[in-house]
C-alpha beads as a LAMMPS data file, in Angstrom:
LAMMPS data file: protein, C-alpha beads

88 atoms
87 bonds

1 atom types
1 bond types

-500.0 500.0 xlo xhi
-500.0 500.0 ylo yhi
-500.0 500.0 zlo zhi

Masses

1 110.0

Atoms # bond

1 1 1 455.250 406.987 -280.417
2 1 1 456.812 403.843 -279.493
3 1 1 457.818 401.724 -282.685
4 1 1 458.500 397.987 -281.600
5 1 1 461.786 396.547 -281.474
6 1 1 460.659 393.909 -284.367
7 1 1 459.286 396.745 -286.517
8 1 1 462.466 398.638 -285.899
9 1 1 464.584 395.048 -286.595
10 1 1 462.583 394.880 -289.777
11 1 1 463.701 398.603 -291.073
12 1 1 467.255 397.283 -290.497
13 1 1 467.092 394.225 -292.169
14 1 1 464.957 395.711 -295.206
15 1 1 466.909 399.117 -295.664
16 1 1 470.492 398.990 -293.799
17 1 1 469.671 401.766 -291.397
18 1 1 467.399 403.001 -289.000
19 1 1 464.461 404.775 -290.399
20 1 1 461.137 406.541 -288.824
21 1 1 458.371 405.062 -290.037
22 1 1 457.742 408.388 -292.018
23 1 1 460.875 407.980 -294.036
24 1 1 460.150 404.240 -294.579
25 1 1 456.375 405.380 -296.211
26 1 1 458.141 408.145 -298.219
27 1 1 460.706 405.578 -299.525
28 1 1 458.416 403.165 -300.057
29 1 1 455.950 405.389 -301.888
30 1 1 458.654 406.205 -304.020
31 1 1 459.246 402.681 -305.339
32 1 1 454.994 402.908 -305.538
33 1 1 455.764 405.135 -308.624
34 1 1 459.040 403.742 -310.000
35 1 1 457.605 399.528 -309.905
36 1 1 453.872 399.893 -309.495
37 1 1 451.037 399.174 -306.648
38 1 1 452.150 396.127 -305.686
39 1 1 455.455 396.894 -304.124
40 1 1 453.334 398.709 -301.259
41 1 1 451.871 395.749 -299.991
42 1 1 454.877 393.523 -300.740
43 1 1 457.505 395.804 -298.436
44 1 1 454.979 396.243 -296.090
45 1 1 453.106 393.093 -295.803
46 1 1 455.663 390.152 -296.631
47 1 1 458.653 391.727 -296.097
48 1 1 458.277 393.845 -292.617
49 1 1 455.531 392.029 -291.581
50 1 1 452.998 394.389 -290.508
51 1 1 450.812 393.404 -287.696
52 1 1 448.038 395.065 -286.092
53 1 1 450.373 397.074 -283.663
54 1 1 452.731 398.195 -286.433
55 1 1 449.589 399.321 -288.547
56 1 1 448.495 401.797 -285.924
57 1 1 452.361 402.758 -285.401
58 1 1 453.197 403.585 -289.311
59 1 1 449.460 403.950 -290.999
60 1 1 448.253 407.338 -289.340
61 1 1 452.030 408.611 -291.275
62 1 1 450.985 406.346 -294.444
63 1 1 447.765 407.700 -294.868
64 1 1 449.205 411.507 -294.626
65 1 1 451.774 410.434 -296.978
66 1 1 450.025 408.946 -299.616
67 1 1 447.493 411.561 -299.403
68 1 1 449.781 414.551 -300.025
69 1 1 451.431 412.297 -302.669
70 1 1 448.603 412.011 -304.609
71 1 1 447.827 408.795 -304.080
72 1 1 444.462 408.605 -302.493
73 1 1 443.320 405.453 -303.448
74 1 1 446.409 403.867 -300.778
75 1 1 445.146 406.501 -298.536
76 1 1 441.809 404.646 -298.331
77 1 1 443.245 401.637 -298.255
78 1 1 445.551 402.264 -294.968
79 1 1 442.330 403.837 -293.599
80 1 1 440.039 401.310 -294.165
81 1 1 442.631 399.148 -292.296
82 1 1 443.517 401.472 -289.195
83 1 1 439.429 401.257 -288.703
84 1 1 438.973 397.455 -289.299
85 1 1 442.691 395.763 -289.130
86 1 1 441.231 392.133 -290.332
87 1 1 440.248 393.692 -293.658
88 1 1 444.065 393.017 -294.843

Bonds

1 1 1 2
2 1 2 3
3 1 3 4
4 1 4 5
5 1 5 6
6 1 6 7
7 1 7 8
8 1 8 9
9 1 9 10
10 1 10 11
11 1 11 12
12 1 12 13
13 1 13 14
14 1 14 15
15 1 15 16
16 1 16 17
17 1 17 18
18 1 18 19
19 1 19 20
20 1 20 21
21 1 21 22
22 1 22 23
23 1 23 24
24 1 24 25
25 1 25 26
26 1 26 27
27 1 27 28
28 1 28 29
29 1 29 30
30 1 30 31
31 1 31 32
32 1 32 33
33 1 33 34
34 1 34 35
35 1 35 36
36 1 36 37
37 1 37 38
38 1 38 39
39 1 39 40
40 1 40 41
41 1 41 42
42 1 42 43
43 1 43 44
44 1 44 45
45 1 45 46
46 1 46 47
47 1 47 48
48 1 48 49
49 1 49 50
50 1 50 51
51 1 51 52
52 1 52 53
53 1 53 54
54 1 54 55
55 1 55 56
56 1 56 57
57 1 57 58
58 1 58 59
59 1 59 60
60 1 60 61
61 1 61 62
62 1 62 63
63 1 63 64
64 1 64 65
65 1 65 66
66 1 66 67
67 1 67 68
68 1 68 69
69 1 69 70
70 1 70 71
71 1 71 72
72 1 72 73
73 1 73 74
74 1 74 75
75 1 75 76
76 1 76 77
77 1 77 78
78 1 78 79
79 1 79 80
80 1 80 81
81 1 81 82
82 1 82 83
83 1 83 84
84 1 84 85
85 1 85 86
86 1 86 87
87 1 87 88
């Protein structure tokens, strides 16, 4: 999978080293359960930036993440959006 070099800029910026976007869902799943369902779409949406491109790079691994975490309503959410991006 090729991540692009903004996405990867983005990680830097956001958490001081380079992380897959696997470990960037599990961290930021994490902070899901210590501040609340908002931080998900603040980190992810404001702060990287997620575009279309990055959604189909990091949501297949969000989904599967937020599944196994229990959190299936996020799941559903990152779905509906890998199927119809514009439903942001």
């Amino acid at each position: 999978m090729v991540i692009p070099q903004s996405f990867r800029d983005g990680i830097q910026a956001i958490f001081c080293e380079t992380l897959t976007p696997e470990e960037v869902m599990r961290r930021i799943l994490l902070d899901v359960r210590q501040r609340g369902d908002d931080a998900i779409f603040v980190k992810i949406v404001s702060v990287i930036g997620l575009n279309e491109k990055a959604l189909q790079a990091i949501g297949p691994a969000a989904e599967i993440i937020a599944r196994a975490e229990g959190l299936n309503g996020h799941a559903e959410s990152v779905a509906r959006r890998l199927r119809s991006p514009e439903v942001g």
